[in-house]
C-alpha positions, 0 to 999 in steps of 0.5 A, spaced: 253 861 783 256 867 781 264 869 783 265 871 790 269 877 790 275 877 794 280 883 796 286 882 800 288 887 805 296 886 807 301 891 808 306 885 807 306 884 799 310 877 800 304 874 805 299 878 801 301 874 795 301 867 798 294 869 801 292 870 794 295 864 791 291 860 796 285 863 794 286 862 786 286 854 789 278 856 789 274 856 783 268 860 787 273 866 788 276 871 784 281 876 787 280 883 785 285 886 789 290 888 794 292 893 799 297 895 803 295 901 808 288 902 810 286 908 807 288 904 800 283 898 804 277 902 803 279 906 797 279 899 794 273 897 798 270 902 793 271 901 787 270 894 787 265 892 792 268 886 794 264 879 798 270 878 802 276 882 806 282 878 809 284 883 813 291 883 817 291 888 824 297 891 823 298 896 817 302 902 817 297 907 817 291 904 822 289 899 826 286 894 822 281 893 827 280 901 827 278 899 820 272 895 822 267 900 824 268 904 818 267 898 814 261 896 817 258 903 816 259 903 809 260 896 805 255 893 811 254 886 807 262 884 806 264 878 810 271 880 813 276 874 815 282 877 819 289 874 819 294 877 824 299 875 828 296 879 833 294 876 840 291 881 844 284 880 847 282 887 846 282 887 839 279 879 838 273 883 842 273 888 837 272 883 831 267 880 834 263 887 836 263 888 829 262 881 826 268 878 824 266 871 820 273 869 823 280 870 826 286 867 825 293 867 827 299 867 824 303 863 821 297 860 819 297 853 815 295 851 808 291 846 811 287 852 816 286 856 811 283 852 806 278 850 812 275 857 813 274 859 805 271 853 804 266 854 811 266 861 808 264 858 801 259 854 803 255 859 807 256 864 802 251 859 797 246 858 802 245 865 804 244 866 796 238 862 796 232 866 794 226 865 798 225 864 805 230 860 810 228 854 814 231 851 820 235 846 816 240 852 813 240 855 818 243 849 822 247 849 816 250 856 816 252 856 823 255 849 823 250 846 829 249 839 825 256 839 825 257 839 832 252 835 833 255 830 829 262 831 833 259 830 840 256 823 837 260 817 838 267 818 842 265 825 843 271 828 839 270 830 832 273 827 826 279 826 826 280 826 833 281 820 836 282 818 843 289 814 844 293 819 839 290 825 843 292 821 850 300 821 847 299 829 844 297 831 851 302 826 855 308 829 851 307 837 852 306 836 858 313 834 858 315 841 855 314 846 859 317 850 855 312 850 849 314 845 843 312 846 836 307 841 832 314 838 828 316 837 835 310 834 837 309 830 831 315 827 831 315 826 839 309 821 837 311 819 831 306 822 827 307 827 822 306 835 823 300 836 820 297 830 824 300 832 830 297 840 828 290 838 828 290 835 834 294 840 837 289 845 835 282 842 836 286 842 844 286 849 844 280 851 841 278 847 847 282 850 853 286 844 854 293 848 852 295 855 850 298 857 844 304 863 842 308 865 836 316 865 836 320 869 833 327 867 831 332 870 829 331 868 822 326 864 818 319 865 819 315 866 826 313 860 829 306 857 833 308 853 840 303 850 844 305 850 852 300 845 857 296 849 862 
């Protein structure tokens, strides 16, 4: 397979940086370039024709999410994955109008991000096979085997285990003011990392809601609160 172009779209040059450093990790992947407004984004689409966009919301110029029409109408076949600490429903909608393979929310973890290129990666080898698809790719590029495999067993997928999500759910609702995963991980005795995995497959299941903090120094932070 041949190298999958990568352009970064990201009016933060630091955050840009780290998503580009991140992408160097894949063999698979070679970054082109890096734009910091939305007029430099397309400019920069033109000229080197990229496979995949990390595209952040809140560039100077435009919306990212304004970007996404005109995009889809001249570089149609790019696979667009937005990173943004945007939380609005209306803008989520939009992305996936217009085909956003994935969304995520920042601060994003290593560990997630390393997750959703690879699934990227995967399905962008599948897809560059020639000849007819069957149903097996298919299932294979939309993850269905994978889910069904999740549901299979304890009915929680790998990784997930029935007692540790117990103590997970036990201790936030305890908090109703929210509680980061290092909180959580070390509440339960886990480390953080264990305790974000679990934290987030409750979300992406509606068992808990999230939000992004602000403090008044250091980086934003993610916090889960119970419904």
């Amino acid at each position: 397979m041949k190298l999958i172009k990568a352009a970064i779209a990201e009016d933060d040059f630091r955050i840009a940086g780290i998503h580009e450093k991140f992408l160097q990790k894949f063999s698979e992947i070679r970054v082109v370039g890096k734009a910091l407004t939305g007029e430099n984004t397309l400019q920069l689409l033109k000229d080197t024709n990229p496979d995949l966009l990390l595209l952040d919301v809140y560039l100077p110029d435009m919306l990212g999410s304004e970007l996404l029409p005109v995009i889809r109408e001249r570089f149609p076949g790019i696979t667009i994955i937005m990173i943004t600490a945007a939380t609005d429903k209306e803008i989520l909608e939009k992305a996936l109008a217009y085909g956003v393979d994935n969304y995520l929310i920042k601060p994003v973890t290593q560990e997630r991000f390393e997750e959703v290129i690879q699934s990227f990666i995967k399905k962008h080898a599948l897809l560059s096979v020639n000849g007819p698809v069957n149903q097996d790719i298919v299932d294979r590029i939309f993850e269905k085997s994978k889910q069904e495999q999740s549901k299979k067993g304890t009915g929680y997928p790998k990784g997930i285990d029935e007692i540790t999500l117990k103590k997970v759910k036990a201790v936030l609702e305890t908090q109703q003011s929210g509680m980061s995963a290092e909180e959580v991980g070390n509440a339960i005795g886990a480390s953080r990392i264990t305790a974000r995995r679990y934290l987030e497959y409750m979300s992406s299941v509606n068992e808990l809601r999230t939000e992004v903090v602000y403090g008044i120094v250091g980086r934003p932070e993610k916090k889960y609160y119970p419904v």
